[in-house]
Residue frames as qw, qx, qy, qz and C-alpha x, y, z in Angstrom:
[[0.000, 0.886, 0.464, 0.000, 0.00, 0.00, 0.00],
 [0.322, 0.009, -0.084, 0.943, 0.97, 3.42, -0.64],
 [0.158, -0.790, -0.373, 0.460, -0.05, 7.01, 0.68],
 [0.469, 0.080, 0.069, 0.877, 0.21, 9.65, -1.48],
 [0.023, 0.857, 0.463, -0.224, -0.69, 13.32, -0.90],
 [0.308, 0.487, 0.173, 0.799, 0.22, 16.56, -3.12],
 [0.238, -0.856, -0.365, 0.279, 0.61, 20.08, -2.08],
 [0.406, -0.149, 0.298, 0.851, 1.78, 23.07, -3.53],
 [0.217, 0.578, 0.641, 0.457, -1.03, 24.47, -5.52],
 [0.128, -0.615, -0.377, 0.680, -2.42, 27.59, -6.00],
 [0.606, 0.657, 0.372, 0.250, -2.86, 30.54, -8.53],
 [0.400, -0.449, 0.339, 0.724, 0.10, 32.31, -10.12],
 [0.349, 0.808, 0.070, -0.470, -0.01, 34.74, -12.87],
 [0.779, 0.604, -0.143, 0.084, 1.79, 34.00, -16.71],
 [0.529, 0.505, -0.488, 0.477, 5.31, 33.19, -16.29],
 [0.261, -0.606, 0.596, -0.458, 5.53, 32.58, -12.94],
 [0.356, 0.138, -0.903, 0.198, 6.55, 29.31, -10.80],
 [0.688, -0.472, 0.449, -0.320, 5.28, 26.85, -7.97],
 [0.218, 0.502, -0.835, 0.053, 6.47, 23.93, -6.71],
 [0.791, -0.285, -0.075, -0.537, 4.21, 21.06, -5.90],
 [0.116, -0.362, 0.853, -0.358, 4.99, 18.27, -3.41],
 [0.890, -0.071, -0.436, -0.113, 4.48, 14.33, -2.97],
 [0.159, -0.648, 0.641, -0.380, 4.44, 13.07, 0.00],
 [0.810, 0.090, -0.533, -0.227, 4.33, 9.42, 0.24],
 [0.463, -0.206, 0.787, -0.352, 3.95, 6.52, 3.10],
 [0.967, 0.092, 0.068, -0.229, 3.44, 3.06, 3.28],
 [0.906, 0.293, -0.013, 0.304, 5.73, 0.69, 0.61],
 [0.596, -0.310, 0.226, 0.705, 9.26, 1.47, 0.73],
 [0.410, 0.828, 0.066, -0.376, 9.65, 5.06, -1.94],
 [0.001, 0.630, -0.646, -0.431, 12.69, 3.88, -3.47],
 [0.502, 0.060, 0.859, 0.083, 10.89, 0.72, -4.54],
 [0.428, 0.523, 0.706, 0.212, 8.95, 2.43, -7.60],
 [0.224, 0.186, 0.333, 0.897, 9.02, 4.91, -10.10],
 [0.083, -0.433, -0.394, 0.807, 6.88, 8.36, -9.67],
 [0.263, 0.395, 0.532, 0.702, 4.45, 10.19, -12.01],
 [0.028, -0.535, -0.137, 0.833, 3.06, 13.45, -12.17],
 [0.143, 0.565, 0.584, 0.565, -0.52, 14.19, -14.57],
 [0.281, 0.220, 0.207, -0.911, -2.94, 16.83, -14.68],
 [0.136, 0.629, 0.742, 0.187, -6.67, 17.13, -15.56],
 [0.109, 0.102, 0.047, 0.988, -7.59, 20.45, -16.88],
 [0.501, 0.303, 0.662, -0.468, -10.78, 21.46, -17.11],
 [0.585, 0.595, -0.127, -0.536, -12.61, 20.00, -19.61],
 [0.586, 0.574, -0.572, 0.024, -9.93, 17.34, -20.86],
 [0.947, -0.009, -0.269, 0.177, -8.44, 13.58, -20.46],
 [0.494, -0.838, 0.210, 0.100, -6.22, 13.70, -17.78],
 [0.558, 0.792, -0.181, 0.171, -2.45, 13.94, -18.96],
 [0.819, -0.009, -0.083, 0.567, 1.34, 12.49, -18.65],
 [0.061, -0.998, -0.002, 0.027, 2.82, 15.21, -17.27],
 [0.289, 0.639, -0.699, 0.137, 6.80, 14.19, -16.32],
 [0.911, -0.384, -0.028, -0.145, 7.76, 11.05, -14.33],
 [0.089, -0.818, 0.534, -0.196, 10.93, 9.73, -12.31],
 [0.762, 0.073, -0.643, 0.020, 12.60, 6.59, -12.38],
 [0.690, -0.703, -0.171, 0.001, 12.97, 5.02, -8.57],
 [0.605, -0.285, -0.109, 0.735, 16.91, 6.47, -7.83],
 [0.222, 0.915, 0.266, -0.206, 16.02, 9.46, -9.76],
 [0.454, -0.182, 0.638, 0.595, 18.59, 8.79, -12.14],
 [0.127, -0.067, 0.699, 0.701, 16.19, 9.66, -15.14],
 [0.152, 0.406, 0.174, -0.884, 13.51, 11.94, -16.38],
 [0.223, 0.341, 0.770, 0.490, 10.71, 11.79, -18.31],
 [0.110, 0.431, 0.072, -0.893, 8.54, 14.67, -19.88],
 [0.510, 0.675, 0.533, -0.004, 5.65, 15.21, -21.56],
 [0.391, 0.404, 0.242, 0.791, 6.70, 17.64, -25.02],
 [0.101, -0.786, -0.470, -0.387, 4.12, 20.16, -23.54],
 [0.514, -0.856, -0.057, 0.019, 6.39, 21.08, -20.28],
 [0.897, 0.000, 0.046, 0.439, 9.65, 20.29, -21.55],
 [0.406, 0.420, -0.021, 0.811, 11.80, 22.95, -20.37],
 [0.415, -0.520, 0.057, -0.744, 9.45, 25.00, -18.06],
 [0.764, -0.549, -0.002, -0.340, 9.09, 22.11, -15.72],
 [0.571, 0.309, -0.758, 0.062, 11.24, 19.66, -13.69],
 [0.883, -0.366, -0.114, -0.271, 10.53, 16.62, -11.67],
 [0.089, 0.486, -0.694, 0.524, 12.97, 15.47, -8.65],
 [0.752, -0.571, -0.123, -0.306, 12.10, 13.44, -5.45],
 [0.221, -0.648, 0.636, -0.356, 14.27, 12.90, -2.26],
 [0.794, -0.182, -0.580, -0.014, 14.07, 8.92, -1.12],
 [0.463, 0.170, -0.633, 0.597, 15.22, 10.14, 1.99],
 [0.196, 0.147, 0.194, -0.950, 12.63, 12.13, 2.71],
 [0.330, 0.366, 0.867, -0.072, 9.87, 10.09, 0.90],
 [0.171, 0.751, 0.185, -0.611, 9.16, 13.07, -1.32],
 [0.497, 0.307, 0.502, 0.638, 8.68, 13.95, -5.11],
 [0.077, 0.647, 0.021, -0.758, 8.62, 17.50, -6.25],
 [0.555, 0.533, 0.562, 0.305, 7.28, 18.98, -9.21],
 [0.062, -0.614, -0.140, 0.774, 8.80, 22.57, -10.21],
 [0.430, 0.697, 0.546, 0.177, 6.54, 24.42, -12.46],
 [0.324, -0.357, 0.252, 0.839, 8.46, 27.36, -14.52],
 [0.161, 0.191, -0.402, -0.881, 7.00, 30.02, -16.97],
 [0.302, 0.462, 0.779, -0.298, 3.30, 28.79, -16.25],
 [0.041, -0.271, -0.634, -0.723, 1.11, 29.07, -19.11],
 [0.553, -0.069, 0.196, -0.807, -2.81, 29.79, -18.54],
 [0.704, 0.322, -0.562, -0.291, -2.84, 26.12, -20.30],
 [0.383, 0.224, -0.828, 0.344, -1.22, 24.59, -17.54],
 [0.474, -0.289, 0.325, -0.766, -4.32, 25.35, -15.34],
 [0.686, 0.124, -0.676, -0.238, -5.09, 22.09, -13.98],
 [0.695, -0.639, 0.300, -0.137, -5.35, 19.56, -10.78],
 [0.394, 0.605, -0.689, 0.065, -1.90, 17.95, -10.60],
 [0.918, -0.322, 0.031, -0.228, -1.94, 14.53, -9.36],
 [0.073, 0.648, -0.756, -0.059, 1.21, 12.35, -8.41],
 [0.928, 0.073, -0.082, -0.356, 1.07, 8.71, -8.90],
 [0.412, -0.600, 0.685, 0.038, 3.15, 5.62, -7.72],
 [0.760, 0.377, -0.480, -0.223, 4.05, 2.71, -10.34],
 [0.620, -0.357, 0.672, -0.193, 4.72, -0.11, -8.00],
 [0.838, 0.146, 0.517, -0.101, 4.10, -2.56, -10.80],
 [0.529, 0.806, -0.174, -0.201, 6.27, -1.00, -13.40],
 [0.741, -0.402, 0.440, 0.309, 9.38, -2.89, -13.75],
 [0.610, 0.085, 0.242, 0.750, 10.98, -1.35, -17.06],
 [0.055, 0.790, 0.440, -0.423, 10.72, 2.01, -16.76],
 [0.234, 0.458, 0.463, 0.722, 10.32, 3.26, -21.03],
 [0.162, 0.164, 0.122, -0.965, 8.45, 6.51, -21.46],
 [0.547, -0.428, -0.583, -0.422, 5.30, 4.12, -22.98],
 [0.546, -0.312, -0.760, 0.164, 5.29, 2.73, -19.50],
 [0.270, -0.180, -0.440, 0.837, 5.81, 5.78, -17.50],
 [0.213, 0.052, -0.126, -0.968, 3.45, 8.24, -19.68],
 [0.451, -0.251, -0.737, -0.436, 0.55, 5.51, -19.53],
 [0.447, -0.395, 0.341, -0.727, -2.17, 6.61, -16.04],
 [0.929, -0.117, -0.268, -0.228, -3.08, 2.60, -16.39],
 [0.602, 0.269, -0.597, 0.456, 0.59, 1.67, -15.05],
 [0.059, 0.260, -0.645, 0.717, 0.18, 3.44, -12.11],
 [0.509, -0.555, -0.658, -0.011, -2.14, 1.62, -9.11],
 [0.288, -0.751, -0.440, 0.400, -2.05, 4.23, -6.23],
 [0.079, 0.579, 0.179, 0.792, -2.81, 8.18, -6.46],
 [0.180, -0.243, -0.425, 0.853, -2.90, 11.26, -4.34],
 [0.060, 0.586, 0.730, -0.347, -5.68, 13.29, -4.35],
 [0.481, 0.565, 0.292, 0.603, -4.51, 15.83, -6.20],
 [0.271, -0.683, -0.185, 0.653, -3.67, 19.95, -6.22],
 [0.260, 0.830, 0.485, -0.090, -5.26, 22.57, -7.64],
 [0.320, -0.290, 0.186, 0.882, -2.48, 24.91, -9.96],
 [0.385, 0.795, 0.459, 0.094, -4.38, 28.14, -11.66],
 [0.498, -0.169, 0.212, 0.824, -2.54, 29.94, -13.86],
 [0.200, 0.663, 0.405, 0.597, -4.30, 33.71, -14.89],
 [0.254, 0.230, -0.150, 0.927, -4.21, 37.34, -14.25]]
């Protein structure tokens, strides 16, 4: 079993930043790779970036590449998502997600919301003036 709960959210004008937190209990955190969608409104919720389990290696949807990056601490049970040069587009709830059952982590496997089995509740990022 895992625990996971986001925080960070909030609303930030065009080009500006937050930083959203995963905190995670239960399973061991170094035992499985990390992911990080959104759901906008309106629209199929979405592969945002994800993190292999040493955080050795990065994975990004085309739509954030550059403006975001994704990190997590294993010491600390924690993944982070910083969000850079925020669009109004990016307005969205940001969920993190744990892939206990992945066991090669490609970017099919990582960017796919079926791989992962446990989710946080999400957090709420609005981006407008």
């Amino acid at each position: 079993q895992v625990q996971l709960i986001e925080s960070g959210g909030g609303l930030v004008q065009p080009g500006g930043s937050l930083r959203l937190s995963c905190a995670a209990s239960g399973r061991t955190f170094s035992d499985y790779p990390v992911g990080w969608f959104r759901r906008g409104p309106g629209k199929e919720r979405q592969f945002v970036a994800a993190i292999t389990r040493a955080g050795h290696r990065f994975f990004y949807a085309d739509s954030v590449k550059g403006r975001f990056a994704i990190s997590r601490d294993n010491t600390k049970n924690m993944s982070y998502l910083q969000l850079n040069s925020l669009k109004p587009e990016d307005t969205a709830v940001y969920y993190c997600a744990a892939g206990t059952k992945i066991t090669i982590p490609t970017m099919e496997a990582l960017s796919r919301a079926s791989e992962y089995d446990y989710w946080g509740q999400g957090t709420q990022v609005t981006v407008s003036t």
